[in-house]
C-alpha positions, 0 to 999 in steps of 0.5 A: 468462445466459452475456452477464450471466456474462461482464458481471460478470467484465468488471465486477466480477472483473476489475478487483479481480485487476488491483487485489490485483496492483498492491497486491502489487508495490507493497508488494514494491516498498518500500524502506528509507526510504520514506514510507509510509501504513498502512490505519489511517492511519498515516505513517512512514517504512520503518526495516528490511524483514522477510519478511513485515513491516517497521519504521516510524519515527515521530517521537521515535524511535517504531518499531512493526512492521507486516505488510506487507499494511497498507501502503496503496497510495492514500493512499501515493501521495497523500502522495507526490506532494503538493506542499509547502506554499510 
């Protein structure tokens, strides 16, 4: 019984306390003007950076606050380190 506790904390608890962490200092690590990709699926670039939320810029001059637990760390990285169609 103690072999399948320790198995699961390996497995399963660890590696989602090593995922919350990097998730936390990526969005800490945000800045003014950087692209950013909500978890609704929303791109835009980061305009002013509150406590707790910050500002996007879409494209017309839209602007909408989002918290700042919205900002998604996989699909931000996958569109920033996209080549450039040529």
């Amino acid at each position: 019984m103690g072999l399948m506790v320790v198995i699961f904390y390996f497995f399963m608890i660890r590696p989602q306390q090593k995922k919350a962490k990097d998730q936390k200092k990526f969005v800490e690590e945000v800045k003014k003007g950087d692209l950013v990709v909500t978890v609704g699926g929303a791109h835009g670039r980061v305009e002013e950076i509150a406590d707790e939320t910050f500002v996007l810029a879409f494209e017309r001059g839209a602007r909408i606050r989002f918290s700042k637990s919205s900002v998604s760390m996989e699909s931000t990285k996958a569109v920033n380190t996209k080549k450039p169609a040529a």
